[in-house]
C-alpha positions as CSV (number, residue, x, y, z in Angstrom):
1,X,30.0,6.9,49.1
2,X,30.6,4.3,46.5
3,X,33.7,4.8,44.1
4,X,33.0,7.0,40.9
5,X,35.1,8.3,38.2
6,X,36.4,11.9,39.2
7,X,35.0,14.8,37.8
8,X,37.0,16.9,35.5
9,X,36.4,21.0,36.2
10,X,35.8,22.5,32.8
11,X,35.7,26.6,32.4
12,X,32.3,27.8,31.1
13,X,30.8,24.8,32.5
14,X,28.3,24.4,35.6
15,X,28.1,21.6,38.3
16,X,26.3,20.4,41.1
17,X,28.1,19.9,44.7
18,X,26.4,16.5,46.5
19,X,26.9,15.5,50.0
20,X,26.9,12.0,50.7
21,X,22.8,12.3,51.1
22,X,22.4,13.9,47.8
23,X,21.3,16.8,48.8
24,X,23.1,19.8,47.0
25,X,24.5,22.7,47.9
26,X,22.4,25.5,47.3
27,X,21.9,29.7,48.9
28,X,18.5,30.3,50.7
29,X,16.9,33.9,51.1
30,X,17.8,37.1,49.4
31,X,20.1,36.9,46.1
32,X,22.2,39.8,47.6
33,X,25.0,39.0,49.2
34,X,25.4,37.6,52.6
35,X,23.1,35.0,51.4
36,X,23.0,31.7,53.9
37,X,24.4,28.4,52.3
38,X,23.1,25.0,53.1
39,X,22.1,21.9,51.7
40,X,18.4,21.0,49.5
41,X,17.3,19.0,47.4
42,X,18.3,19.1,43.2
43,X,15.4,20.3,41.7
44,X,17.7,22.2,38.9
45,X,17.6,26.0,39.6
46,X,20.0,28.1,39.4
47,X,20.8,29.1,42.8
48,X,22.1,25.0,43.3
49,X,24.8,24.5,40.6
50,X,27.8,26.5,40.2
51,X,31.0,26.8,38.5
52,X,34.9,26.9,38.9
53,X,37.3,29.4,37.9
54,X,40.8,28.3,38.1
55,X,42.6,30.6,40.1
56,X,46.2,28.1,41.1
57,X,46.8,24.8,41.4
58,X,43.4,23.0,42.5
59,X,42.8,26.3,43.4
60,X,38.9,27.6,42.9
61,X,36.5,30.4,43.4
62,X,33.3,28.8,43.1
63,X,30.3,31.1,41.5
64,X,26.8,30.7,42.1
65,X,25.0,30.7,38.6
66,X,22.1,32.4,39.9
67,X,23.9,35.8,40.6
68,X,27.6,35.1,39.8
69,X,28.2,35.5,43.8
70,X,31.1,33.3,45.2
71,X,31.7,31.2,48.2
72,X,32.9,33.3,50.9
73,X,33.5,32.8,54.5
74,X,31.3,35.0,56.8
75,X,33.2,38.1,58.0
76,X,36.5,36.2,56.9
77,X,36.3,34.0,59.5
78,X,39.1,31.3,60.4
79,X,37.8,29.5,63.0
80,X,35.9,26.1,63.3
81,X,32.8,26.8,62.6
82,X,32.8,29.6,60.4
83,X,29.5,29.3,58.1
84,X,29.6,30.0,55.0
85,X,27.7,32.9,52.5
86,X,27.4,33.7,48.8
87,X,29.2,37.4,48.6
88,X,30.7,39.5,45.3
89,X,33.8,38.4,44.2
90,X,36.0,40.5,45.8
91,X,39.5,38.7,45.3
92,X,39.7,37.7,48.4
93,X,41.4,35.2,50.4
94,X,38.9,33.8,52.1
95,X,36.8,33.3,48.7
96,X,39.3,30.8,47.2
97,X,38.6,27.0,47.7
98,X,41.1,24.3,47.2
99,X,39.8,20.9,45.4
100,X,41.2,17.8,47.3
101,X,40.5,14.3,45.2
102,X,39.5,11.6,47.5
103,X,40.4,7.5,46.2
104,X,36.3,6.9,46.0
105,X,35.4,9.9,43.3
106,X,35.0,12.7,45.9
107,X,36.7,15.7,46.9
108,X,37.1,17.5,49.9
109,X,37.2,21.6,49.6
110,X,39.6,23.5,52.0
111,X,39.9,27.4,52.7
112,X,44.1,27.8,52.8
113,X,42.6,30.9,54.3
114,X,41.5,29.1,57.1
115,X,44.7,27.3,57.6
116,X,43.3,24.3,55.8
117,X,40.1,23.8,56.9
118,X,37.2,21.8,55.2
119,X,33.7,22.8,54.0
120,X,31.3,20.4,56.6
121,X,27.7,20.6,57.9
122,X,26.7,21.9,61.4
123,X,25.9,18.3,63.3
124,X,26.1,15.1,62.6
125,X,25.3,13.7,58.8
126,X,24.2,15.8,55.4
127,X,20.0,15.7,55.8
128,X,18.1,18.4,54.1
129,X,18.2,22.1,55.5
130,X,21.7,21.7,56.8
131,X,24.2,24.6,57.2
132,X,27.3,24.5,55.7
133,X,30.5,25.7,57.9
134,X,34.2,24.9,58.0
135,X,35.8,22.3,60.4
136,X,39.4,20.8,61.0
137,X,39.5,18.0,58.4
138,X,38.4,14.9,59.2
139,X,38.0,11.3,57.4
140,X,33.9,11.3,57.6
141,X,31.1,11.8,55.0
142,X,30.2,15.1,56.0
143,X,33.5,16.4,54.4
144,X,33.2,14.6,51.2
145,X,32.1,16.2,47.9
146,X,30.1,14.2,44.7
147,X,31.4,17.3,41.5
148,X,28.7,16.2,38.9
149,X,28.2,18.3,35.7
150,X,24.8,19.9,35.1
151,X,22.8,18.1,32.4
152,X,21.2,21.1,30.5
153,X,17.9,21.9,30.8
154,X,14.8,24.1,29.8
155,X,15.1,27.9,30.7
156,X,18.7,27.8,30.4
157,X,20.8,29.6,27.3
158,X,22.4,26.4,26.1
159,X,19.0,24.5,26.0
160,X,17.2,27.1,25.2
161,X,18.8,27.7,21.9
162,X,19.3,24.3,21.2
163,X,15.7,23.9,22.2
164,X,14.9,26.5,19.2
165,X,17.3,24.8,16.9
166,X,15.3,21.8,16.9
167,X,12.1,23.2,17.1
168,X,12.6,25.4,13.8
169,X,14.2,22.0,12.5
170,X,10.6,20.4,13.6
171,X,8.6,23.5,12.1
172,X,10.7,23.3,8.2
173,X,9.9,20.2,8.0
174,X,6.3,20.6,7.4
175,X,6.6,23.3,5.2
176,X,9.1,21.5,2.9
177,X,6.5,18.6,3.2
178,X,3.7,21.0,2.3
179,X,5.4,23.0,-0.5
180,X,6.5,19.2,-2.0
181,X,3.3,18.3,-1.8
182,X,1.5,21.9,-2.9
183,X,4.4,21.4,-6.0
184,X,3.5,17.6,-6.8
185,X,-0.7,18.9,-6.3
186,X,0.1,21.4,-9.4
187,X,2.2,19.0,-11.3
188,X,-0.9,16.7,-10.7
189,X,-3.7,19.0,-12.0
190,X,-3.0,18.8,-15.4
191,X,-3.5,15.2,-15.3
192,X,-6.3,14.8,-13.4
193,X,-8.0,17.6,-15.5
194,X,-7.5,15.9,-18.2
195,X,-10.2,12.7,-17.4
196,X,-12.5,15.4,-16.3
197,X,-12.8,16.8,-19.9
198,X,-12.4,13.4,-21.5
199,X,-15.8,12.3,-19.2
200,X,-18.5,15.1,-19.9
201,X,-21.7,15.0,-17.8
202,X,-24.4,13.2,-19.3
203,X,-26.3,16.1,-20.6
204,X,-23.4,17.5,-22.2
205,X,-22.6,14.1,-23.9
206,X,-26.3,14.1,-25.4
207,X,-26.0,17.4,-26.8
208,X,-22.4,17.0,-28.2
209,X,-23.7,14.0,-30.0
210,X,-26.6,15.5,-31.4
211,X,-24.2,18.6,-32.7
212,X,-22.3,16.1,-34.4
213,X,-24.2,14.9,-37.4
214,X,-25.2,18.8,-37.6
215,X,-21.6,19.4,-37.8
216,X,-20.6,16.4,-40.4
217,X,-23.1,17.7,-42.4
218,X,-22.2,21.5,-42.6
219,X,-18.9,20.5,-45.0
220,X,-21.8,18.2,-47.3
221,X,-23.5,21.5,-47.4
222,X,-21.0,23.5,-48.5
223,X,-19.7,21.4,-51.3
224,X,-23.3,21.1,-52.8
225,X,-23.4,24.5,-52.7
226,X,-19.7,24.7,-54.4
227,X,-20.9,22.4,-56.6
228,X,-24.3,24.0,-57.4
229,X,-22.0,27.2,-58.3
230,X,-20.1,25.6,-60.4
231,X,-22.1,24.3,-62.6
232,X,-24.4,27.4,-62.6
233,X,-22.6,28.8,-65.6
234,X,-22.4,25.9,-67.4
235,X,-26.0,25.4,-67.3
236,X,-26.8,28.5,-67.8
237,X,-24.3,28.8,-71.0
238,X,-26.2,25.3,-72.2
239,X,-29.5,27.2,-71.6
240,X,-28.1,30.2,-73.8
241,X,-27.3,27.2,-76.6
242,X,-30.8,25.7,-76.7
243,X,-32.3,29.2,-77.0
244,X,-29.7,30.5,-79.5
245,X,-30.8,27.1,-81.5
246,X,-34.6,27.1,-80.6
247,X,-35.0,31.4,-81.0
248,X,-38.2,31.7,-83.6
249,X,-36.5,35.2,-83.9
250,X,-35.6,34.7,-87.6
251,X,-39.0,32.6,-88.3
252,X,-40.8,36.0,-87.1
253,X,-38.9,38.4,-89.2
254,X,-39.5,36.0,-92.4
255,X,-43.1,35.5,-91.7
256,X,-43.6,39.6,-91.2
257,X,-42.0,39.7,-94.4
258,X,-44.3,37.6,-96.1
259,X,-47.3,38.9,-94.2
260,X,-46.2,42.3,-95.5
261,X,-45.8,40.7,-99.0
262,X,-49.3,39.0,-98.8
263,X,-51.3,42.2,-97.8
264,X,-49.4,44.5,-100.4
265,X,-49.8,42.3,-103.3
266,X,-53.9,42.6,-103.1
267,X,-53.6,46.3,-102.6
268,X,-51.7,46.4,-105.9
269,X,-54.0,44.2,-107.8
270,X,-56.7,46.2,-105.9
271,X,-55.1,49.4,-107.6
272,X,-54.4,47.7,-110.7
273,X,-58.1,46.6,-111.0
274,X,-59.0,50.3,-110.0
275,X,-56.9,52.0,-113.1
276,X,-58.3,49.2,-114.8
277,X,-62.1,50.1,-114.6
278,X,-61.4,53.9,-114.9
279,X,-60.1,52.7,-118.5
């Protein structure tokens, strides 16, 4: 393996375990325990990463993060080829794993329960579908260890909420964009309302100019007519003068009297000439 910066265990945190192929460590068949351990390829479930709780110094119990299951050593075993199988964390001896640092970035993982003996693969190199047991230690591949941290992914808590986070940061943007721009629509309608009753149609144009000389003319109208009003009485009171002036009224009583005057006067000379004859 090619020299890489060492991995630094955190608690609450989950990591793959890569043999010098790549493959990962991952538990095949039933999620109960006494599941089989062996190697696969990443392809980011649950059942492939893990993570380390501290139990000593470089001491471990690694847990599965598919069913919180731990690295265990069928039926306790301590001998060379002892495989290995995911089982409830039981405090035991043979579940705790002890974290070696090789010079190139690697680790090697022991069982102190098994006098010191290191996680391997059954035969020869780390291919795909490989079983994992323990062996005496020993400088090749097979017992080296890449620790990377898992990169967080859909369908997992973490992402998942931070998946939501953005997404209702994605979502609130639009509706801030369409309230502003429902708010800036209303502030608008005033304005362009007001062109729209500035700019009649046609039709409406011809009959409001035809109503207006009706409507200059209604004041003309009425002040004629305030005018006619008022002058009403004065003519009417110089009307009264010229007939007061021009009545014949007194002319009729004076000629009635002198027509009464004329037709008595012959009566009297017709009565005077009367006793006159009878004389």
């Amino acid at each position: 393996m090619k020299t890489i910066e060492q991995t630094s265990i955190k608690a609450g945190s989950y990591y793959t375990i890569a043999a010098a192929s790549g493959c990962v460590i991952e538990y095949v068949g039933q999620a109960a325990d006494g599941a089989q351990l062996r190697l696969g390829k990443y392809q980011h479930k649950p059942e492939q990463e893990w993570s380390f709780v501290r139990v000593g110094d470089n001491a471990y119990r690694i847990h599965c993060r598919a069913n919180n299951k731990v690295v265990d050593l069928v039926a306790a075993g301590t001998g060379r080829g002892t495989w290995l199988h995911l089982w409830d964390d039981v405090m035991g001896s043979s579940q705790v794993w002890v974290l070696t640092r090789n010079n190139d970035g690697t680790v090697q993982i022991s069982s102190p329960w098994a006098s010191g003996k290191c996680v391997d693969t059954v035969g020869m190199g780390s291919p795909e579908g490989a079983i994992l047991q323990i062996w005496d230690k020993t400088p090749g591949d097979d017992q080296h260890w890449l620790i990377a941290p898992v990169r967080e992914r859909k369908g997992t808590a973490k992402a998942e909420e931070a998946e939501k986070t953005q997404t209702a940061a994605v979502e609130a943007a639009p509706a801030e964009q369409a309230q502003t721009a429902g708010a800036q629509t209303a502030e608008a309608q005033p304005a362009e309302a007001q062109p729209a009753e500035a700019e009649p149609a046609p039709a409406q144009a011809v009959e409001e100019k035809a109503a207006e000389p009706a409507a200059a003319e209604k004041p003309k109208r009425r002040a004629c007519r305030t005018k006619k009003a008022a002058e009403a009485p004065a003519a009417e009171a110089e009307k009264a003068g010229t007939a007061a002036e021009k009545a014949p009224a007194p002319k009729k009583a004076a000629s009635r009297k002198k027509a009464a005057g004329t037709e008595a006067a012959p009566k009297k000379r017709a009565a005077r000439t009367k006793k006159t004859a009878d004389k």
